[in-house]
N, C-alpha and C positions, 0 to 999 in steps of 0.2 A: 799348317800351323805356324804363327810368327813369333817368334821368340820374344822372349824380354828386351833384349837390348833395341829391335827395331821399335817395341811399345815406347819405350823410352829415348827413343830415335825423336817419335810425332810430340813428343814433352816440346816440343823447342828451346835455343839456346837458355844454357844458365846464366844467371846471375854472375855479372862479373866478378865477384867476390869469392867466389866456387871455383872462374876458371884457370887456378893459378894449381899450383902444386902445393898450396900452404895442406902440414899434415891436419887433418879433420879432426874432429874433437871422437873420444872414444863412442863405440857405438854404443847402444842403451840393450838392452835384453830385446830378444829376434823377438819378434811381432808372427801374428798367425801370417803365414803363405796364401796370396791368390792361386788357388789349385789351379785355376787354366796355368798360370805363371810355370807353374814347377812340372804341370805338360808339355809346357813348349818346353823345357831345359829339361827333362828326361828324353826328348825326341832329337835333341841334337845329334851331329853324325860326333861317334868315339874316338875318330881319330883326332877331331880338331883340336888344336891347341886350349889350354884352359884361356878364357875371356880373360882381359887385365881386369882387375879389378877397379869398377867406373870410380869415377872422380865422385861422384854423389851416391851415398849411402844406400843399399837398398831398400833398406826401411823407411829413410826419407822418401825412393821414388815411387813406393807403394803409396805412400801418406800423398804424396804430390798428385797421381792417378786418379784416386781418391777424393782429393779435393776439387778437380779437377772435372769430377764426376756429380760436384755438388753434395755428395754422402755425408756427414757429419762426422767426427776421428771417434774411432769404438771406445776411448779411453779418456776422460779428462786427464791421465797424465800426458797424453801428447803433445796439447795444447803449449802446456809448460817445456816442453824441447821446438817448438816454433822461432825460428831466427828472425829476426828485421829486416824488411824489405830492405834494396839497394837503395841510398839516397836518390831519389831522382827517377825510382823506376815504378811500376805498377805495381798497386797497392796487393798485397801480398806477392808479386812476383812469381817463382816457381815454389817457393816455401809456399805449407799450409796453411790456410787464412785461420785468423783467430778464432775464441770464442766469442767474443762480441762481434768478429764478419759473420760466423756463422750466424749469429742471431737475426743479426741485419738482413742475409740474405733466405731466410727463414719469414719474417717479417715480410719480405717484398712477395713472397711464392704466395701467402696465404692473403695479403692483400689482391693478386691478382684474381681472387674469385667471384661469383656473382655481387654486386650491390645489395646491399639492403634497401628492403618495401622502405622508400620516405614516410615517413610519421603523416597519418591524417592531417590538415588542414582545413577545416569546417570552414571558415570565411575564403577559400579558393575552389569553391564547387558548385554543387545543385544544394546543400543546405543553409538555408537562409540566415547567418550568423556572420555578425564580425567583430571582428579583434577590437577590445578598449583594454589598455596599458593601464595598469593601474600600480600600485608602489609592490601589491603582495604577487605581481606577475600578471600576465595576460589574461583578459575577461572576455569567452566568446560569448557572445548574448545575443540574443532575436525579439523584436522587440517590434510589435504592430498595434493600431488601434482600428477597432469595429466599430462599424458605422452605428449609428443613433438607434437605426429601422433595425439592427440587426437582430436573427431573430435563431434558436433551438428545436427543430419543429416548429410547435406552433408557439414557443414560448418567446417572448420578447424577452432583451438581454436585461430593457433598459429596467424595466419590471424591478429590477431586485434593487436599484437605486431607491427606490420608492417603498422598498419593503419595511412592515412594521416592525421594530425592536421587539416589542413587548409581546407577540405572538410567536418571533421567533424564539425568544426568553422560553414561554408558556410552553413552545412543543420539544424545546430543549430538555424541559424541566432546571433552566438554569439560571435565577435569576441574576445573575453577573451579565448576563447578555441585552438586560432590558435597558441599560443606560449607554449600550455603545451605538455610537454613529454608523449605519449601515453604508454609508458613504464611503467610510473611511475602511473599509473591510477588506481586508489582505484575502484572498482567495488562492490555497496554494498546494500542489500535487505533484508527486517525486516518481521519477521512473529508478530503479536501483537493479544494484546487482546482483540481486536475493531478495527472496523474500524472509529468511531465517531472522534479520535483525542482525544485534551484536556489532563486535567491531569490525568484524570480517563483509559486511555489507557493506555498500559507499551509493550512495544516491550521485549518478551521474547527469540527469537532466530534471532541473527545476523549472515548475511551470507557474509562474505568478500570474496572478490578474488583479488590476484597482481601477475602481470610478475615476475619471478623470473630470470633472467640467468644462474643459477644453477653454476654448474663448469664450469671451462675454458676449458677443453679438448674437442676436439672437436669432433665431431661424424662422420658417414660414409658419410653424406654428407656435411659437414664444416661446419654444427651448433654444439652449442653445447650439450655434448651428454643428458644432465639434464634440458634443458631450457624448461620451461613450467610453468604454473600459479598454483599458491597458493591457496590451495580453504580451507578458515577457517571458523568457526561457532563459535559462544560464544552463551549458555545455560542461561537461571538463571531458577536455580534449580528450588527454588521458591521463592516467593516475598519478595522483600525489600533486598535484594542481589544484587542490580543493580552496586555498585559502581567499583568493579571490570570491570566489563564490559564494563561500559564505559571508566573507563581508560584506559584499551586497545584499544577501538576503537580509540581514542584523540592521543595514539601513532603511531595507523595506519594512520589516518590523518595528521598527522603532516609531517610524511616521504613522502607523495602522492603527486603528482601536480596537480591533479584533481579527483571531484568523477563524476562516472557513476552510471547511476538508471534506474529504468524504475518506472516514475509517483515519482520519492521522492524529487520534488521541493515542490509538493504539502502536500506530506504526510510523508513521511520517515524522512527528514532533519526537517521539523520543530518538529517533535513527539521527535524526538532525543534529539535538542537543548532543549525541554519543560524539555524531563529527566534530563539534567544537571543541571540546574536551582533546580528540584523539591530534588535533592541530593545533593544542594550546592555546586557543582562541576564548576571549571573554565567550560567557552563554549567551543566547539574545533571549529578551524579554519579555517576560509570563504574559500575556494577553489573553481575555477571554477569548475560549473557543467553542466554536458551532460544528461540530462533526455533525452533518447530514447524515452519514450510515444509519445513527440512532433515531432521528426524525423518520427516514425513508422507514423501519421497519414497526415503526410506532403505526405509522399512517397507512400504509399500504399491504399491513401484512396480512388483513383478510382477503384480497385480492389478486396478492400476487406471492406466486411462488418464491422465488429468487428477487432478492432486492439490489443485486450490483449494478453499478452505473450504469452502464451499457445495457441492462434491463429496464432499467428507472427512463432513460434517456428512450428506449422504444414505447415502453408501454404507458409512461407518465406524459413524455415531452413532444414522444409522433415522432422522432426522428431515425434515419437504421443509418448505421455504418454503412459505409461499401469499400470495401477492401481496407479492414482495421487490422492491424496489426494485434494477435490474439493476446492476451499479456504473459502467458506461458512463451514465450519466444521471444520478448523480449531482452531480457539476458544474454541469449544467444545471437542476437543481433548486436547486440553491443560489443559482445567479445569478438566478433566479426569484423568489425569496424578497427575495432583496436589491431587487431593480428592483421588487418591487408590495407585497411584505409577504405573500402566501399563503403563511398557515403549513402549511395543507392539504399543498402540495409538499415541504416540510422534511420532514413527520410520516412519513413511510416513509424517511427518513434517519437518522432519530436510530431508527426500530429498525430497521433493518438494522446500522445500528454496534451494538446491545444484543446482537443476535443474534450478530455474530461474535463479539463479546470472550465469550458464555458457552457457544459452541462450541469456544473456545481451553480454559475451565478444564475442560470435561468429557473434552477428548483427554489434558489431563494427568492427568484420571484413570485415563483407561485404557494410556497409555504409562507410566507409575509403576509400575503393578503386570499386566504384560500376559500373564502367563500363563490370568490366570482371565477374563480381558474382551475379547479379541482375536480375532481366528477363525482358522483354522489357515493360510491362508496369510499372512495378516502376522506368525503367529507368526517364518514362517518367515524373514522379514524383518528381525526383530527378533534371530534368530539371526543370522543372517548381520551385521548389524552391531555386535553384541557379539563376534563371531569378529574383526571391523577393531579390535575396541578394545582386543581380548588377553584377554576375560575368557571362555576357551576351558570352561570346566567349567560355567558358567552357560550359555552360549551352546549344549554339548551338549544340556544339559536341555530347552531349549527348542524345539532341533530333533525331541530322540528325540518330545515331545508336538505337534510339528507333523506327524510324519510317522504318528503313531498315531491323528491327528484328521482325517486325508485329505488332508493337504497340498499332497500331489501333487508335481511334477517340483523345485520349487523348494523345497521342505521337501528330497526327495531331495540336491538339489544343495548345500542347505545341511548338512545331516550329512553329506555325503560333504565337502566342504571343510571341516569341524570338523574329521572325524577324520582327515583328511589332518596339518591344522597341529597335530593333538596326537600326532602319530606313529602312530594306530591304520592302519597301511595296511592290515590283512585287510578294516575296515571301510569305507575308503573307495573301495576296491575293488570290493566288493560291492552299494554305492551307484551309482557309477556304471556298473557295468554294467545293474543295471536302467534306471540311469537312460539309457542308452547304447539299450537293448533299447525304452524309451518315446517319448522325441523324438530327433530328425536334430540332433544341435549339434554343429557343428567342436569348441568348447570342452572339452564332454566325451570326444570321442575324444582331443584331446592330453593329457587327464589321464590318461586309458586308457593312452595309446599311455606314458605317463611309467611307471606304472607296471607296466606288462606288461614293459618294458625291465630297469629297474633292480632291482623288488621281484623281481617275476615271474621274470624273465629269460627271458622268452617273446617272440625275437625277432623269429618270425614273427606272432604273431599286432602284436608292435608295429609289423612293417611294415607289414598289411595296414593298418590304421587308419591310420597316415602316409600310405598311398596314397589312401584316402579324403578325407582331407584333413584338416587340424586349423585351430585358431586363431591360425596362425604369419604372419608374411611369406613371401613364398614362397622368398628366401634360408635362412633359417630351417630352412625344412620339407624343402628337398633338402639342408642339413646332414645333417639327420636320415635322408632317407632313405637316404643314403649311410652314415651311423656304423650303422645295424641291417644295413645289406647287409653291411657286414664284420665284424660279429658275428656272424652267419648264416655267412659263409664259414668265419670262424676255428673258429666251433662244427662246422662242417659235416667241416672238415679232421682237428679233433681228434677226433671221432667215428671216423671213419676212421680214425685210426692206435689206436686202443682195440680198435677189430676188428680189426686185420690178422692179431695172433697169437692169436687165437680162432681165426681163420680156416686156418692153418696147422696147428692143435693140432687141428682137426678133418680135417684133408686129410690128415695123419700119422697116424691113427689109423686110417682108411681101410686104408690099404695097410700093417697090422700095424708102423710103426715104434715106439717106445717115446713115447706122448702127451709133452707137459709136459715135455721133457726138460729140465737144468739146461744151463748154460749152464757151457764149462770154466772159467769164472774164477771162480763160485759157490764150490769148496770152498777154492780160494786166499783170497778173502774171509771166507768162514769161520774158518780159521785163523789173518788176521790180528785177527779180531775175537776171538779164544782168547787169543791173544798182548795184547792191551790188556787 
């Protein structure tokens, strides 16, 4: 066991200022004992003489130890009995270092730990983005253009340059859409960080697309030889970086005559508008829009189950993902990015966004002009809601070649509802009885049963169907079957009285009476009819 004084031996020399005999300032109230300390000085031999009492305080050479050992002082008031270094000598000397040393060297301990993960950088990687400086901070953005030929499956991109306003207006049901330039059409789809909404969401990669006409010179077949769409992305790195980005989008809107979406009336355009608001940014401005969601489920929902892009995109456009990024993991991939920097997990995000926005422009190729790109049961869909839009002579057209192309029950039931609401009833008559003769639908017998009634006046046959059942309430439907039972009577009664005098004219003839006889008041009305 080594005593105190040799611990205080390895202290090495004091401060010249200590090693004089000047008397020491009073001591302050005894401090707790290092229990090994007061081991070694119970284990000394008894007989020795008592130690002088050292030139430096106890309490000080505990606090010195102490410091000595890096420990911090148990008490802020000791800080305040700390002396000044010797002029000239090392910064705290044998005195205990400050509260601001201690801080300092506090600071240096907890600086020497691991580094932190560097923040992602998108333009120093595998993702295709770089840095444009702009006044509200740095803009990562990926920005490509697709060839002329390029194509979605089997749909050409360029198609939807060339697509009709006024059809896409029609299946909209929007007439705002009939007067905008398909050219100029903002095509635009948000990856976020929820799908909840609110302010708590943030859309972190924007995916734009525009017709561009590239150069003038013209190419081998007299377009030109650069024309094709713009397909852009804006990044935010990470959060609270949004203002650039939306000021670019506010620029792409501005130049656009319409935006195109699939589902962004509901979700994209308000989450958008929320971010400008939440970064005190003007709103950008209202432009007609074409949400496809509403078209896809107009058009194709006797066909197909499920109308989400990636469904529309296999079963409308012929193309399949291979290794997509599911849009449930999404999120997760991004918060990925954000906590390590793996740009690897973003890079099926930013194409998964390419890929929808240039499945949006290839459906408006073939919804613009959908007679010659469609197949005949969404023709027939296409009928049917140009029938809701009132443009009944197009709407025919499209049915008579839905149903010449195999369209089957729904081609049927859509010409038969054309010619209904254009007054043709021979024809939609004739529809719905095949159609009637093909599948079990309450709906079709009460079109039956309507006109067998009124057109027809073929009571019974509108009863039986009424009995069958139709697409009524059942208040409704014993209306009904009650209004044809006394139609049926009154027909049934008046019948009867049209035979009765056949019936007598042939029992009189029988037994030699004179047939047909007149009636005595016949030559009285005759000659008053002489007389006028």
């Amino acid at each position: 066991m080594t005593s105190f004084k040799s611990k205080l031996a390895r202290l090495g020399p004091l401060p010249a200022e200590r090693r004089g005999s000047a008397p020491l300032a009073p001591a302050p109230a005894p401090l707790a004992r290092d229990p090994a300390a007061a081991d070694d000085r119970a284990s000394a031999a008894p007989s020795a003489p008592p130690a002088p009492p050292p030139v430096l305080g106890e309490a000080d050479a505990v606090g010195a130890v102490t410091a000595a050992a890096g420990a911090v002082p148990a008490a802020p008031a000791e800080a305040a009995r700390q002396r000044p270094a010797a002029p000239g000598g090392p910064a705290g000397g044998g005195a205990r270092p400050s509260l601001d040393e201690l801080r300092d060297r506090i600071s240096r301990i907890v600086a020497r730990g691991a580094p932190p993960t560097p923040r992602a950088d998108p333009a120093r990687g595998e993702l295709p983005f770089h840095v444009e400086q702009t006044p509200g901070g740095p803009l990562y953005v990926s920005r490509t253009r697709s060839l002329a030929a390029a194509r979605v499956g089997r749909a050409p991109l360029v198609a939807a340059r060339d697509a009709d306003p006024a059809m896409l207006a029609l299946l909209a049901l929007d007439p705002a859409l009939a007067g905008c330039d398909v050219r100029r059409a903002l095509f635009l789809d948000t990856e976020t960080t929820g799908l909840a909404g609110g302010t708590g969401t943030v859309p972190f990669l924007i995916g734009l697309a525009w017709f561009d006409p590239g150069a003038a010179s013209a190419g081998p077949l007299g377009e030109p030889s650069s024309d094709g769409f713009v397909m852009e992305q804006l990044l935010l790195r990470r959060l609270g970086e949004e203002e650039p980005i939306l000021r670019r989008l506010a620029e792409r809107l501005e130049g656009a005559s319409m935006i195109i979406t699939y589902n962004g009336k509901a979700f994209d355009m308000p989450l958008l508008r929320t971010r400008y608001v939440m970064n005190r940014l003007p709103p950008p401005p209202e432009l007609p829009h074409l949400d496809l969601v509403h078209v896809a489920r107009r058009i194709h929902k006797a066909r197909l189950k499920t109308r989400t892009l990636i469904a529309l995109e296999h079963d409308v456009l012929g193309r399949v993902r291979v290794g997509d990024v599911p849009g449930g993991e999404i999120v997760a991939c991004y918060a990925h990015f954000l906590r390590t920097g793996d740009e690897e997990a973003l890079l099926g995000v930013v194409e998964h966004n390419a890929a929808d926005v240039l499945a949006m422009v290839a459906l408006v190729g073939l919804y613009g002009e959908p007679l010659g790109s469609l197949a005949a049961g969404d023709l027939a869909g296409v009928a049917a809601t140009l029938r809701r839009a009132g443009a009944l002579e197009r709407a025919a057209e499209l049915a008579d070649a839905a149903v010449e192309r195999g369209g089957g029950a729904a081609a049927r039931r859509a010409r038969g509802d054309i010619a209904k609401a254009r007054g043709d009833k021979a024809r939609a008559l004739s529809d719905y009885e095949a159609l009637a003769a093909e599948i079990d639908d309450p709906a079709v017998r009460l079109e039956l049963a309507k006109l067998y009634e009124h057109h027809v006046r073929a009571f019974a046959r509108a009863l039986d169907l009424a009995d069958q059942g139709t697409a009524e309430p059942e208040p409704a439907q014993a209306r009904r079957r009650a209004r044809l039972r006394r139609k049926l009577d009154r027909a049934a009664g008046g019948a009867a009285a049209l035979a009765l005098p056949f019936e007598r004219a042939v029992a009189g003839g029988a037994d030699g009476a004179r047939p047909c006889a007149p009636p005595a008041a016949a030559p009285e009305r005759e000659g008053r009819e002489g007389k006028e």
